[in-house]
N, CA, C and O of each residue as an XYZ file, in Angstrom:
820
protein
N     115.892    122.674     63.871
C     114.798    122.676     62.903
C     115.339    122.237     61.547
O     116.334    122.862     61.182
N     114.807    121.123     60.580
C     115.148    120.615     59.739
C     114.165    121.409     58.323
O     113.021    121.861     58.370
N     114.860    121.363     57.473
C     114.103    121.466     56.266
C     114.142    120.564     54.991
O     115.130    120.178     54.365
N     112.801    120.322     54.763
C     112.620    119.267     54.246
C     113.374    118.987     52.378
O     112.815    119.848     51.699
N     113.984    118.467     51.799
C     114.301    118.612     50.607
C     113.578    117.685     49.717
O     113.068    116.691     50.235
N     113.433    117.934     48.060
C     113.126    117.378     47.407
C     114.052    116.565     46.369
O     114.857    117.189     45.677
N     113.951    115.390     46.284
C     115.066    114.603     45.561
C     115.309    114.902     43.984
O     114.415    115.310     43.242
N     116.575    114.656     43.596
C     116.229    114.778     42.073
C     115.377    113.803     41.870
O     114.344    114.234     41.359
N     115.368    112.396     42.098
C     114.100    111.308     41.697
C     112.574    111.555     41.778
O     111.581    111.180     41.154
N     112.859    112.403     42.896
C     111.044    112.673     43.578
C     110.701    113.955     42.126
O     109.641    113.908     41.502
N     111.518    114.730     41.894
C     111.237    115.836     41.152
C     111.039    115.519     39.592
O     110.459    116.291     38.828
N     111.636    114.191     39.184
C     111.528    113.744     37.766
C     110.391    112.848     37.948
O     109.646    112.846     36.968
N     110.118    112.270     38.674
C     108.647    111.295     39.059
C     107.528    112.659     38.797
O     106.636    112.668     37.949
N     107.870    113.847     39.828
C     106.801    114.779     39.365
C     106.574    115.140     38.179
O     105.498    115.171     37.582
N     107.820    115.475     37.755
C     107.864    115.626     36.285
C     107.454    115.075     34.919
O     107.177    115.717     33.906
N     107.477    113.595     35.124
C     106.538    112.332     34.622
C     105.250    112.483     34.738
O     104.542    112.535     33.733
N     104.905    112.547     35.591
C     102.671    112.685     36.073
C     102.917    113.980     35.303
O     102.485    113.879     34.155
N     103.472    115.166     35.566
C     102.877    115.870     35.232
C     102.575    116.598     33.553
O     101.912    117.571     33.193
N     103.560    115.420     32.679
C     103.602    115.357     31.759
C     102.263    114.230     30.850
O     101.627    114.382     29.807
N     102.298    113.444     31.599
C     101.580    112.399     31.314
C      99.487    113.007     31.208
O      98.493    113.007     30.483
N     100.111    113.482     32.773
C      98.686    114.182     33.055
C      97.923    115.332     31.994
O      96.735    115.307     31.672
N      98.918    116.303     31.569
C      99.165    116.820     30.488
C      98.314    116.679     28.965
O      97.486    117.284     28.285
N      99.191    115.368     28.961
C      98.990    114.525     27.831
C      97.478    114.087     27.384
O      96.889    114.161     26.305
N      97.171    113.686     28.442
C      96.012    113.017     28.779
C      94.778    114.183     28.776
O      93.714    114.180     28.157
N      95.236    114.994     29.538
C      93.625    116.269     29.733
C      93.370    116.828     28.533
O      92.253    117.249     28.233
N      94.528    116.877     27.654
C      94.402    117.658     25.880
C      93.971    117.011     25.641
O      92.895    117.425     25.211
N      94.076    115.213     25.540
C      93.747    114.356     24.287
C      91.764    114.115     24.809
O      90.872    113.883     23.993
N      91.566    114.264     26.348
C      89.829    114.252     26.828
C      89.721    115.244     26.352
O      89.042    115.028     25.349
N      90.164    117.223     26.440
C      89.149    117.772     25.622
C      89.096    118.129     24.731
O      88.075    118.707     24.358
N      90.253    117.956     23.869
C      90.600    118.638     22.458
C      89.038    118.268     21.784
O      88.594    119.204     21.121
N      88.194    117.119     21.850
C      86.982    116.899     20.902
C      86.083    117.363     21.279
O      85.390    117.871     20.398
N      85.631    117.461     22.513
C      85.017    118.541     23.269
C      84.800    119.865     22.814
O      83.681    120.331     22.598
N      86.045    120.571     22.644
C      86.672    122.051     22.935
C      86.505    122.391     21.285
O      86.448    123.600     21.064
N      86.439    121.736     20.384
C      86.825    121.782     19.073
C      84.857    121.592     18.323
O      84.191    122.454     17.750
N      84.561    120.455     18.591
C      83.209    120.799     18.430
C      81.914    121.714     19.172
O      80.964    122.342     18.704
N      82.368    121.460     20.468
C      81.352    122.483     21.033
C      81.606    123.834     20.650
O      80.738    124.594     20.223
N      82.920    124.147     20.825
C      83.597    125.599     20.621
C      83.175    125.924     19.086
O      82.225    126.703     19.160
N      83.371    125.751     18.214
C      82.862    125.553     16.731
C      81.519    126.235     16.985
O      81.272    127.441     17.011
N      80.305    124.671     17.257
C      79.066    125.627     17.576
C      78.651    126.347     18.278
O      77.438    126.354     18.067
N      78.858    126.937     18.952
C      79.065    128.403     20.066
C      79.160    129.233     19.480
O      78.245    130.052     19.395
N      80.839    129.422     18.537
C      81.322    130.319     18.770
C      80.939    130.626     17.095
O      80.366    131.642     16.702
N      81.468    129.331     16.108
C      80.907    129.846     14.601
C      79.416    129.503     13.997
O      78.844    130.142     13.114
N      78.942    128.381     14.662
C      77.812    128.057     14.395
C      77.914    126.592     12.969
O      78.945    125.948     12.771
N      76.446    126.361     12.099
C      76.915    126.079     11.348
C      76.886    124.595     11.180
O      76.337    124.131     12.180
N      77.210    123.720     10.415
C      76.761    122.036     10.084
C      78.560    121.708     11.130
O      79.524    122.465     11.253
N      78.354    120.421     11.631
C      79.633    119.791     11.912
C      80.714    119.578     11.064
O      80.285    119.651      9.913
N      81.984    119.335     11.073
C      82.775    119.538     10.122
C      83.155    117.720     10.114
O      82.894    117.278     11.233
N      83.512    116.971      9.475
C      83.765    116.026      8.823
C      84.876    115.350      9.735
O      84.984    114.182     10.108
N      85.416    116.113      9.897
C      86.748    115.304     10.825
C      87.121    116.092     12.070
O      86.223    116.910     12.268
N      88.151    116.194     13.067
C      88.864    116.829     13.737
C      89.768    118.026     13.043
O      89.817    119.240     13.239
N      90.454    117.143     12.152
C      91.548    117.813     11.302
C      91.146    118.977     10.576
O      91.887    119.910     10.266
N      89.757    118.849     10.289
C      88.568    119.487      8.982
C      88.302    121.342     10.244
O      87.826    122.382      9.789
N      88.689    121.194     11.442
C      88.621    122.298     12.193
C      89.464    123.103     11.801
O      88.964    124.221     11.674
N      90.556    123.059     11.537
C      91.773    123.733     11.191
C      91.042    124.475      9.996
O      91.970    124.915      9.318
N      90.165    124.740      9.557
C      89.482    125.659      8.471
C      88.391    126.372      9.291
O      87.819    127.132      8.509
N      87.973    126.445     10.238
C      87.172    127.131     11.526
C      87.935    128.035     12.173
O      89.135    128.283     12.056
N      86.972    128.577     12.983
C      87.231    129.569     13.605
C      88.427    129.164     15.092
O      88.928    129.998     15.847
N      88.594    127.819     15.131
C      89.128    127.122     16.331
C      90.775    126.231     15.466
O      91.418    125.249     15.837
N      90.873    126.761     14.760
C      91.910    126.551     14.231
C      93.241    126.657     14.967
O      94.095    125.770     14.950
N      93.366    128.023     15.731
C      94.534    128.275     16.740
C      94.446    126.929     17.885
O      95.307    126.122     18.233
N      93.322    127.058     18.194
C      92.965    125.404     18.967
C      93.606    124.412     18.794
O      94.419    124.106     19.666
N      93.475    123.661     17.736
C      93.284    122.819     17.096
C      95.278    122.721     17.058
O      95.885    121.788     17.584
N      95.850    123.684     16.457
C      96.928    123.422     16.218
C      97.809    124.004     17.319
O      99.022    123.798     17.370
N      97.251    124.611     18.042
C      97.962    124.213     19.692
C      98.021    123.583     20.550
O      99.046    123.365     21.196
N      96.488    122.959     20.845
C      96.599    121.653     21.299
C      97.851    120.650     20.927
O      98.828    120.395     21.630
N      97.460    120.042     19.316
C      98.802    119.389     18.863
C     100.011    119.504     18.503
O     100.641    118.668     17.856
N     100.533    120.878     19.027
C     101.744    120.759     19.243
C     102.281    121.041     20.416
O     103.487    121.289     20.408
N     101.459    121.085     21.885
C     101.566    121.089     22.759
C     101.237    119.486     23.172
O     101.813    118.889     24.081
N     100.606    119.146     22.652
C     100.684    117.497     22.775
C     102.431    117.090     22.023
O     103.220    116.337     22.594
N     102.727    117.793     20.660
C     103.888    116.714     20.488
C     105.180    117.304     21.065
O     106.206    116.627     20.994
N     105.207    118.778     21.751
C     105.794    118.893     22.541
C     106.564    118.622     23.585
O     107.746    118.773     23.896
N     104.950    117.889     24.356
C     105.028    117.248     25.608
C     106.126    115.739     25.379
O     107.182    115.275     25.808
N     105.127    115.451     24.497
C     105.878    113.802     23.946
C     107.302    114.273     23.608
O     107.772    114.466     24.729
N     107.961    114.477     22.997
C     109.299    115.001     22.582
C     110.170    115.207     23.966
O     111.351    114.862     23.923
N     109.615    115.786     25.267
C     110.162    116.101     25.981
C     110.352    115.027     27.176
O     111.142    115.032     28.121
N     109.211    113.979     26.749
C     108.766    112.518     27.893
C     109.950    111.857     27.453
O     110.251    111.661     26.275
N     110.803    111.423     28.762
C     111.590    110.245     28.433
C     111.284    109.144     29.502
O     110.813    109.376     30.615
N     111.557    108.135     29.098
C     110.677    106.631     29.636
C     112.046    106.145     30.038
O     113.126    106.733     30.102
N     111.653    104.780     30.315
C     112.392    103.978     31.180
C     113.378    103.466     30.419
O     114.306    102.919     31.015
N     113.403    103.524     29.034
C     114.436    103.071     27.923
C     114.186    103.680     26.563
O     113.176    104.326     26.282
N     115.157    103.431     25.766
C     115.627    103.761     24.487
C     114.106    103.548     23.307
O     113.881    104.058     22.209
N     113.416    102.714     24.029
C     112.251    102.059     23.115
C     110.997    103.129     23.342
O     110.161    103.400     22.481
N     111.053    103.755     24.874
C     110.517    104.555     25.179
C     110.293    105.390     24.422
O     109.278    105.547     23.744
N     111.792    106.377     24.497
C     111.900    107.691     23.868
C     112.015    107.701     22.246
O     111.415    108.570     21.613
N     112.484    107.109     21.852
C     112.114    107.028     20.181
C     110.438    106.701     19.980
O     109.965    107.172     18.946
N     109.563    105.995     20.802
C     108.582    106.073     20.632
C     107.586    107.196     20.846
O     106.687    107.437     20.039
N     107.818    107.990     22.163
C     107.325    108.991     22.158
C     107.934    110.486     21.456
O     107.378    111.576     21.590
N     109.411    110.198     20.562
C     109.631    111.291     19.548
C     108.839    111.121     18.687
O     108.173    112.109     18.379
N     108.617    110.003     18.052
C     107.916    109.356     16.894
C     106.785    110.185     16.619
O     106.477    110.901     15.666
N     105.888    109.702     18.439
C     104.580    110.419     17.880
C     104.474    112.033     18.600
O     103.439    112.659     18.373
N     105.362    112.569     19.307
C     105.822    113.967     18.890
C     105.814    114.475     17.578
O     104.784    115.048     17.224
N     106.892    114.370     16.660
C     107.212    114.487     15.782
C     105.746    114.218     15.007
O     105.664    114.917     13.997
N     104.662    113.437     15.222
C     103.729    113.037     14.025
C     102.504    113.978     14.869
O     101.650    114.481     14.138
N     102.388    114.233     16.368
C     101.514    115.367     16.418
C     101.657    116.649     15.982
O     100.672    117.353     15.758
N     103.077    117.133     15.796
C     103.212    118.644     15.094
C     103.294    118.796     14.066
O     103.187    119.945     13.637
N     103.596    117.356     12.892
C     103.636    117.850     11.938
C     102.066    117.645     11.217
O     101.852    118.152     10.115
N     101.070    116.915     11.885
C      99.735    116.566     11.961
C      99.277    118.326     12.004
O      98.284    118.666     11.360
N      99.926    119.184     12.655
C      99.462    120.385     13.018
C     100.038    121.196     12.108
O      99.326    121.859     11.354
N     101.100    121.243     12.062
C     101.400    122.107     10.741
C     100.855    121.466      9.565
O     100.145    122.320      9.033
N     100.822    120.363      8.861
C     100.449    120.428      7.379
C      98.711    119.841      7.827
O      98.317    118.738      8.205
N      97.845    121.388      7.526
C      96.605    120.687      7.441
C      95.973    119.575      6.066
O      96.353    119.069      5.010
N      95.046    119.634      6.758
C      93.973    118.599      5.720
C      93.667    119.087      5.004
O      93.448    120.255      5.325
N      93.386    118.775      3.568
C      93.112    118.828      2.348
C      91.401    118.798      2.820
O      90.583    117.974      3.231
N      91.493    120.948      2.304
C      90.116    121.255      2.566
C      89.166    120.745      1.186
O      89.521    120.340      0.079
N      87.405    121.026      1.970
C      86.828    120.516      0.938
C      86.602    120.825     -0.350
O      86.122    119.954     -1.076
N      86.909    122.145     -0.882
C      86.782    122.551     -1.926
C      87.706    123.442     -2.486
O      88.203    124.117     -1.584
N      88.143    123.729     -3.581
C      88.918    124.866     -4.118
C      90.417    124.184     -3.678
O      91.230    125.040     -3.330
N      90.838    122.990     -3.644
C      91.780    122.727     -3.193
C      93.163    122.972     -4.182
O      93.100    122.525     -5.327
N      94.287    123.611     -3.788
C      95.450    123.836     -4.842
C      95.695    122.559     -5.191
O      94.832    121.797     -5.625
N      96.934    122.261     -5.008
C      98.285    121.188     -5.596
C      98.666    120.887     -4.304
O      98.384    119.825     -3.749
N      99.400    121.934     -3.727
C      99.962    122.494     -2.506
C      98.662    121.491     -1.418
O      99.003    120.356     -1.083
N      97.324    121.995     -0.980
C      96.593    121.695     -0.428
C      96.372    120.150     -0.445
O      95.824    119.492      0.440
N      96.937    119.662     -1.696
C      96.634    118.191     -1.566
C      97.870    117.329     -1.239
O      97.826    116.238     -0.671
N      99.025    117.987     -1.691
C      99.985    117.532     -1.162
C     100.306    117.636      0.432
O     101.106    116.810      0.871
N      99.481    119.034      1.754
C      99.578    119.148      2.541
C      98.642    117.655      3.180
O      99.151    117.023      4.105
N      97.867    117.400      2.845
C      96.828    116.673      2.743
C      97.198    115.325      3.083
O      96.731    114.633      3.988
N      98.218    114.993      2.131
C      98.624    113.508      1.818
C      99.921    113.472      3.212
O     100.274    112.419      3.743
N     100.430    114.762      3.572
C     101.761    115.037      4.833
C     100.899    114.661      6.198
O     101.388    113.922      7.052
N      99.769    115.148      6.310
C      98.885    115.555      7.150
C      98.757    113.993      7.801
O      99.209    113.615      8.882
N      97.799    113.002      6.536
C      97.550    112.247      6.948
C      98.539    110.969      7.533
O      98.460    110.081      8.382
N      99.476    111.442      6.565
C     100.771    110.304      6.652
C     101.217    110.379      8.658
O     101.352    109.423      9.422
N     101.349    112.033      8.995
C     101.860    112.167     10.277
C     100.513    111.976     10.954
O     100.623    111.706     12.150
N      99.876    112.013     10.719
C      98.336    111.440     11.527
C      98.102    109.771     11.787
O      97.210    109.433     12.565
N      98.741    108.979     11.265
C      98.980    107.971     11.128
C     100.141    107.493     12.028
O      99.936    106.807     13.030
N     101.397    107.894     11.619
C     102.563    107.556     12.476
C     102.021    108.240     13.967
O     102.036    107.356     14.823
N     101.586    109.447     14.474
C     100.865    110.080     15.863
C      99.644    108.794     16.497
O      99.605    108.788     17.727
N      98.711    107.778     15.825
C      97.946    107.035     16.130
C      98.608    106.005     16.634
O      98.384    105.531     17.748
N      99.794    105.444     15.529
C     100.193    104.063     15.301
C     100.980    103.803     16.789
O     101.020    102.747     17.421
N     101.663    105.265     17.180
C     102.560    105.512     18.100
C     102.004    105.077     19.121
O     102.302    103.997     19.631
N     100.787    106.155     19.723
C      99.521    105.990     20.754
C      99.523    104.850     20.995
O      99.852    104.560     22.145
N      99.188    103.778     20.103
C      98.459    102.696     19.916
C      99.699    101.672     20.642
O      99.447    100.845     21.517
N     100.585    101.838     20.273
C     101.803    101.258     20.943
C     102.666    101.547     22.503
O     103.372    100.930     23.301
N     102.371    102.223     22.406
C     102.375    102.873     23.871
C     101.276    102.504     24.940
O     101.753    102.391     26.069
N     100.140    102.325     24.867
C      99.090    101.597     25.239
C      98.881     99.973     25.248
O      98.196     99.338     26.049
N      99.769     99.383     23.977
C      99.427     97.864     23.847
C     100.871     97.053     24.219
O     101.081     95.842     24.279
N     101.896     98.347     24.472
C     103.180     97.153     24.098
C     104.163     97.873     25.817
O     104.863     97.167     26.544
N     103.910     99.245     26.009
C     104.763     99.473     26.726
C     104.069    100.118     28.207
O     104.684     99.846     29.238
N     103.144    100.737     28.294
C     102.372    100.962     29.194
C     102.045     99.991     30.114
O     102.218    100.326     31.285
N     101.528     98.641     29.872
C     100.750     97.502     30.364
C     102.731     97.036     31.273
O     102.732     96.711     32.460
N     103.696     97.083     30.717
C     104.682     96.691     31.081
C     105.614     97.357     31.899
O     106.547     96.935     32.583
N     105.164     98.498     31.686
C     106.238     99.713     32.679
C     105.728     99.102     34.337
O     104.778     98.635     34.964
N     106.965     99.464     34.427
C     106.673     98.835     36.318
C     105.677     98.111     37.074
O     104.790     97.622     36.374
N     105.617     97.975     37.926
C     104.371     97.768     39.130
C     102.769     98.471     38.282
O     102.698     99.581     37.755
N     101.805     97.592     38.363
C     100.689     97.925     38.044
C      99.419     97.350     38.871
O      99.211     96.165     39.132
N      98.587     98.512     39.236
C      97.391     98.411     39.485
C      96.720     97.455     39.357
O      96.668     97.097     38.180
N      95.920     96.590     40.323
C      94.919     95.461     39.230
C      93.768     96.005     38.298
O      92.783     96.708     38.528
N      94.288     95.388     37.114
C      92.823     95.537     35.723
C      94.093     96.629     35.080
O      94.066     96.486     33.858
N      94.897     97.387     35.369
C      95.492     98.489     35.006
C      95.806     98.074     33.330
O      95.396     98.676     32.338
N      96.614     96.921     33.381
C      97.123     96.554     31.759
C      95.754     96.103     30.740
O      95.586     96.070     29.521
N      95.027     95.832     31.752
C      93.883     95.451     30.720
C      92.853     97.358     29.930
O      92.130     97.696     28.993
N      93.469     97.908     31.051
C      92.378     99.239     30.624
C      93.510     99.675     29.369
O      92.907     99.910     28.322
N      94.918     99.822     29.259
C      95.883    100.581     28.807
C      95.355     99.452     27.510
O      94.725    100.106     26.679
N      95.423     98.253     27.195
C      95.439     97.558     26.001
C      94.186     97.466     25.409
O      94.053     97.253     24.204
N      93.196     97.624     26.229
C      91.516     98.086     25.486
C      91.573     99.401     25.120
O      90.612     99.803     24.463
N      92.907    100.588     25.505
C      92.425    101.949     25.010
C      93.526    101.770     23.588
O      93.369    102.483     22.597
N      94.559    100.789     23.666
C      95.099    100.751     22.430
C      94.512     99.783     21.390
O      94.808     99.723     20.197
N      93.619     99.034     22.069
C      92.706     98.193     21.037
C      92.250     99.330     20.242
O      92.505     99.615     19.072
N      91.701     99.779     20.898
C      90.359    101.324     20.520
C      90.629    101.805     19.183
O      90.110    101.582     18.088
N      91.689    102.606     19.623
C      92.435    103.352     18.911
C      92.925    102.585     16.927
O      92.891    103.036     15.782
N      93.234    101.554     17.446
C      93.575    100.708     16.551
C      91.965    100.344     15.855
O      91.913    100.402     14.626
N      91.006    100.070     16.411
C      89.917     99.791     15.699
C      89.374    101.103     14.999
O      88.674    100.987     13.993
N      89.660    102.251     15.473
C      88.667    103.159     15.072
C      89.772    103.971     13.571
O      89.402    104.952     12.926
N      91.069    103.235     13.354
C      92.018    103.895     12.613
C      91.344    103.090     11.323
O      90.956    103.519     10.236
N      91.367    101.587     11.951
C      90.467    100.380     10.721
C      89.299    101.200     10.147
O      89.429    101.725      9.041
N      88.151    101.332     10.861
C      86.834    101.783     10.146
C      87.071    103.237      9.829
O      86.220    103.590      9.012
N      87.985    104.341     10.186
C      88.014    105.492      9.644
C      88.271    105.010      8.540
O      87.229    104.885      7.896
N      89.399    104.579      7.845
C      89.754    103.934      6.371
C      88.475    103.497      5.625
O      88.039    103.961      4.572
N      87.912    102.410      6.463
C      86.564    101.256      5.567
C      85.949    102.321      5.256
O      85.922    102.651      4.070
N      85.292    103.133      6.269
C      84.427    104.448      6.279
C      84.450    105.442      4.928
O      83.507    105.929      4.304
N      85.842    105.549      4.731
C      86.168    107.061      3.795
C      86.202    106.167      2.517
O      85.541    106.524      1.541
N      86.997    104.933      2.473
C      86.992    104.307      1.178
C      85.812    103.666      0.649
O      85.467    103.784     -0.527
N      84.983    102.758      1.804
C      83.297    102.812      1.263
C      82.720    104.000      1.035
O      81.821    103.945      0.196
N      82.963    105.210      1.565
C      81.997    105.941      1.715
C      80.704    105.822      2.121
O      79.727    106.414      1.662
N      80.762    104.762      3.301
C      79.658    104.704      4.281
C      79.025    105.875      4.970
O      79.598    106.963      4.913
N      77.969    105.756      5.572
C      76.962    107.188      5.977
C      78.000    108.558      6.255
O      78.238    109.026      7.368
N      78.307    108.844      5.517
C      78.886    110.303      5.096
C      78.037    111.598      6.041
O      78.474    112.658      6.489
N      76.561    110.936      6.107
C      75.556    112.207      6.603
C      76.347    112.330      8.001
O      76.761    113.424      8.386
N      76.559    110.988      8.838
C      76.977    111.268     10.554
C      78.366    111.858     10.607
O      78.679    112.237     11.736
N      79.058    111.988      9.894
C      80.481    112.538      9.784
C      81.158    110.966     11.324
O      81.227    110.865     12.549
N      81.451    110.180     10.154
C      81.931    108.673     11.095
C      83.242    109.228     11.309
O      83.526    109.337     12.502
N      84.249    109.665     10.377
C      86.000    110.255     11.043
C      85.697    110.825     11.705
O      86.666    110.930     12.456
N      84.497    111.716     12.295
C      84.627    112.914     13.170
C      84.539    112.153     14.857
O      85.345    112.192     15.788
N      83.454    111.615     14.748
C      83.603    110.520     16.004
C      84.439    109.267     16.144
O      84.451    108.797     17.281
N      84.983    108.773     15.428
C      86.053    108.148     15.342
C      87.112    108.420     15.714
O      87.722    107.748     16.545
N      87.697    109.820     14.989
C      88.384    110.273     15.570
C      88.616    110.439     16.974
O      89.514    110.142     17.762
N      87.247    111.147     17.035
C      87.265    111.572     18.877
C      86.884    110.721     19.691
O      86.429    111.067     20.781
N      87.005    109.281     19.287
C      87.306    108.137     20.332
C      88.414    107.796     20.966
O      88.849    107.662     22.110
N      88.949    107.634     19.106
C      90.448    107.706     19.853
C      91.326    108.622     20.431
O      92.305    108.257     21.083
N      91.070    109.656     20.256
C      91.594    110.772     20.524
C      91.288    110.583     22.379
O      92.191    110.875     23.163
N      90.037    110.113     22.840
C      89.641    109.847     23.732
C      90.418    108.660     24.494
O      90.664    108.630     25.700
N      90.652    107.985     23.824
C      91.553    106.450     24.302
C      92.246    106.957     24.524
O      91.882    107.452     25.591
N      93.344    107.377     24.278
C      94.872    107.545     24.517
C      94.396    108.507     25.349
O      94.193    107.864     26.379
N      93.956    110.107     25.665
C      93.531    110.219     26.740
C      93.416    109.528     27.965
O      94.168    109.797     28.901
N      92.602    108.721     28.037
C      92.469    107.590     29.176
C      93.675    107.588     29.778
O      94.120    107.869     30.890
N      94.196    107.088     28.463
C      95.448    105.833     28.781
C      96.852    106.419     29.673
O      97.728    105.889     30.357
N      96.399    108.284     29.093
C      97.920    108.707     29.473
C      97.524    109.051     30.839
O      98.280    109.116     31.808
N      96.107    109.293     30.818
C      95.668    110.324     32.626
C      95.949    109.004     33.727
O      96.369    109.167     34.873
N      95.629    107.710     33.129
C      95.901    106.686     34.150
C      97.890    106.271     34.451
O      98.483    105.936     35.477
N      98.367    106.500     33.065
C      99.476    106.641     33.257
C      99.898    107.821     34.737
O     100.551    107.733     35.777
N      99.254    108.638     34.189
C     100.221    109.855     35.019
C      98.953    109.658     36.787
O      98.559    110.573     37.511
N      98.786    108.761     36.863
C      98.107    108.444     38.249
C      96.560    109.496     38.583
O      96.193    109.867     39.698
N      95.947    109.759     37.395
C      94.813    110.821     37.280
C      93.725    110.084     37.905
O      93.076    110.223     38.942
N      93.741    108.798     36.405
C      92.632    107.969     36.952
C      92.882    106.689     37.187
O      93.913    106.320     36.625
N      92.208    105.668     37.948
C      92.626    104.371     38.707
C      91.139    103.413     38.043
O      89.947    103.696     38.167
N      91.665    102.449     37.461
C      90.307    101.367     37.134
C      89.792    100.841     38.273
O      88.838    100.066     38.218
């Protein structure tokens, strides 16, 4: 009678999906979980951004999710050197996205605006990262699915478009009433989602 073993390769392949997969199920419900949970649980007008939660009642949320997202990333190593500095990068820019919140709306210190200006800076390098990982290295990692590189570079298009009009948005100060960063956000937040659940073999185009 034989017993069956598991390889170190087979066990780091698991280890990959199941990181990826990970990756991916936070980034589908964190916008979900953060607005619905909000009105449920505090009630009340929508809040302006994602980031703008971290002053709610879903705050522990909010900043566990992302550092269990930059966790994950920190701990993903890829097929090369380009890999893993890329996914420290945006490690490193999801936790510190989580520790220094957003510059709330009112009564703001010194402190609060300087957290503000940290916030957004690592909110930026955490997108830019995404966005690259989806357009430059995803579409290229090994053997792929047909349509596969085209879904990974439309979710880093995404991402990349919705970083453009969050900016146009806040600096026009276009319709302010729909809260545009808030769904913006949670597009992209949604893209890279996609991008990582198809990575980690979740979903198939």
């Amino acid at each position: 009678m034989t017993t069956a073993t598991t390889s170190p390769q087979t066990t780091l392949v698991h280890s990959y999906l199941f990181l990826r997969r990970a990756i991916g199920l936070i980034g589908l419900a964190l916008p979900f979980v953060l607005i619905l949970g909000k009105q449920l649980v505090q009630g009340g007008d929508l809040i302006g951004s994602l980031s703008g939660y971290y002053y709610s009642d879903l705050r522990d949320v909010f900043v566990g999710a992302m550092c269990a997202v930059g966790v994950f990333l920190l701990a993903y190593y890829g097929h090369d050197y380009v890999d893993n500095i890329a996914s420290t990068v945006a490690g490193l820019g999801a936790i510190g996205l989580a520790l220094f919140p957003t510059t709330p709306g009112a009564a703001a210190t010194t402190w609060d605006r300087t957290s503000g200006v940290l916030h957004l800076s690592f909110a930026v390098v955490f997108f830019l990262s995404l966005a690259y990982f989806c357009l430059r290295l995803f579409p290229h990692d090994g053997e792929q699915a047909p349509g596969t590189s085209v879904v990974y570079r439309t979710c880093g298009g995404v991402i990349l478009a919705c970083l453009v009009l969050i900016a146009l948005t806040s600096y026009l100060g276009l319709v302010p009433a729909v809260h545009p960063a808030l769904w913006l956000e949670s597009v992209a937040v949604w893209a890279f989602g996609v991008a990582w659940l198809m990575k980690g073999q979740t979903m198939n185009p």
